[in-house]
Each structure stands twice: as structure tokens, then as C-alpha cells.
N, C-alpha and C positions, 0 to 999 in steps of 0.2 A: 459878237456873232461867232467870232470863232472859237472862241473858248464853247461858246453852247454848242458847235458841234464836236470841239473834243471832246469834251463832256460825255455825249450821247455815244461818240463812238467806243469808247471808252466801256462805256456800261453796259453796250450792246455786246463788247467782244469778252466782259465780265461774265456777263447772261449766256452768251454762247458756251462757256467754256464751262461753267458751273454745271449747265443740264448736260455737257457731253459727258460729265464724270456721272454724273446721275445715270446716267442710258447704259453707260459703260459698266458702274456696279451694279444695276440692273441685269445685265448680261451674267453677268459671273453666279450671280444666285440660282442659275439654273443647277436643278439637280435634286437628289433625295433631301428628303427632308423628315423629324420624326418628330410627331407632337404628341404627348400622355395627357390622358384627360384628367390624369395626378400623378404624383411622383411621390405621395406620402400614402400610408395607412396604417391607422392606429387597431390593431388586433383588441385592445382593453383586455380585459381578462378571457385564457387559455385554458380549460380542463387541463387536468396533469392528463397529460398522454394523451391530448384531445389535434383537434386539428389546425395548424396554422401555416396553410396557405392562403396565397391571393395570387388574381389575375390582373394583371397592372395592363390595362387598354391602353393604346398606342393607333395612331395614322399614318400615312404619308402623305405628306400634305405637300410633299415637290412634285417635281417634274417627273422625275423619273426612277427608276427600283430603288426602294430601300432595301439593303442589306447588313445584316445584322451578324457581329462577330463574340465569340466568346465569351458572354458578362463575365465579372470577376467580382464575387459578391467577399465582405467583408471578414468572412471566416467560414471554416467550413461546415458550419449549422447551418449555413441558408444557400439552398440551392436553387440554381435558376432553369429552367427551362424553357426555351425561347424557339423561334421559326427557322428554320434554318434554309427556306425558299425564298427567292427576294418577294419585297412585297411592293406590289404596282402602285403608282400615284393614284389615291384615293382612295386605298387598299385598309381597311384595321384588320390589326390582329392582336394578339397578348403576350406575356410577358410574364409564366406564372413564377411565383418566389412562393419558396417553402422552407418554413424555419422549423429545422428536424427535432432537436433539443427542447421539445416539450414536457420532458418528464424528468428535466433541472428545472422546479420551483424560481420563482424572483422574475426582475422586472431584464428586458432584452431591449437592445436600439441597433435593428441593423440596417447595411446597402449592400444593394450590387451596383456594380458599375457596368451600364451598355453602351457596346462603343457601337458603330456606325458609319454607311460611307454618306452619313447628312452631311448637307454645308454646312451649318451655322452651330448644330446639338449635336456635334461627334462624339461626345460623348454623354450619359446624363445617368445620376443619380438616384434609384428609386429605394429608400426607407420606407423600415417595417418596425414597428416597436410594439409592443404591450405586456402582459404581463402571464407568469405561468403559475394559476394557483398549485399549492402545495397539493402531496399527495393526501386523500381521502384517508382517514384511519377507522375500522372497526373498532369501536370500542367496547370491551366485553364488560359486563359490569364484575365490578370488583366483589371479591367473598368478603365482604366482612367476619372479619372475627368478634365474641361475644368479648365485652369490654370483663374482665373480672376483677369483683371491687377487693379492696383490700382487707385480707383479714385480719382480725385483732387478735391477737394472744392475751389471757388474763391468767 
């Protein structure tokens, strides 16, 4: 009988201390938070000199403002333009990325990087990748010249 109630006290003061950290890092997660409803987008093919931006959607899904610092995108073909007013818990807004270098033909894989005062996604990664066809050529049709056959001498 006494062992059954060491036992129990035992797992009772196990249970107790297990949900206090639970309640406790519950407490800590207060605060902004930033969820994208993607963090990829595939452009596929770009007219030479066509357009390739996007708007990368975003929430706050915490408690309280999201604020949003300086992205630092991957090179300086892709620029970002972002919110620069916090945004209220329950708040979207966007995130647009513009990749300038559309009229170098071939294929591109970029990011920027947004930093954050979220708890958990301070910082998060959105790529952009696809392709820039080549530039369009006029092609004038060619003169032919008259083929002249060979003459014989006798």
C-alpha cells in the first residue's frame, strides 16, 4: 500500500510539472507571428523584357504587430518591396518580389530573405524561379542570288 501511494505521488508531481512547462511555453509564444500562403512561385516562361513580378500573401497570425525589417533578396535583380507599417494580428498584406533582369534570356532561381519581430519565423525565405525566353528576331527574308551554272569552253 505504500509503494501504491509512492507511486501515485510520484506521477502526480511528474503531471504536475510536465503541464507547468507546457502553460509556461505556452506563455512565451505570445507575440507576432508571419504565415505565407507560399513561399515558392514558379514564373515558367518570361517574354524578353516582359514582366516578372509577384505578390507573396502573408498574415499575422500572433498576438500582436507584425513588423517587418529590410528583406535582403539574393542578388540585385530581385527586388523587394514590402509594408513598412506594423501589421495587426489578423492583418494580410504582401510582399511584392521583382526580378528586373528580364531581358538576359536563360533560366533564374532566386530569394529574398524577410526578417521579422515573429516568434517562431524571424526570418523566412520566399523563391522565385522560371525562365526568360530569348529576345524575338525579325527575320528579313534573305536576297537570293541566281545560282550561275558553269560554262564550258570548247
Amino acid at each position: 500500500m505504500k509503494k501504491l501511494f509512492v507511486l501515485f505521488s510520484a506521477l502526480f508531481l511528474m503531471c504536475t510539472i510536465a503541464f507547468a512547462q507546457t502553460e509556461e511555453k505556452a506563455e512565451k509564444q505570445n507575440g507576432a507571428e508571419i504565415t505565407f500562403k507560399e513561399t515558392n512561385h514558379d514564373f515558367g516562361s518570361i517574354p524578353f523584357k516582359g514582366n516578372g513580378s509577384y505578390e507573396f500573401v502573408f498574415v499575422n497570425t500572433g498576438n500582436e504587430p507584425l513588423i517587418l525589417t529590410q528583406p535582403k533578396s539574393s542578388c540585385g535583380c530581385t527586388v523587394p518591396e514590402w509594408p513598412k507599417q506594423p501589421i495587426l494580428p489578423g492583418q494580410s498584406n504582401v510582399i511584392k518580389v521583382t526580378y528586373k533582369n528580364t531581358d538576359r534570356p536563360g533560366n533564374f532561381n532566386k530569394y529574398v530573405t524577410v526578417f521579422s519581430n515573429a516568434v517562431v519565423n524571424k526570418e523566412v525565405k520566399l523563391h522565385i524561379k522560371g525562365t526568360v525566353e530569348p529576345e524575338a528576331t525579325d527575320a528579313a527574308p534573305l536576297k537570293m542570288e541566281p545560282i550561275s551554272s558553269p560554262v564550258k569552253n570548247n
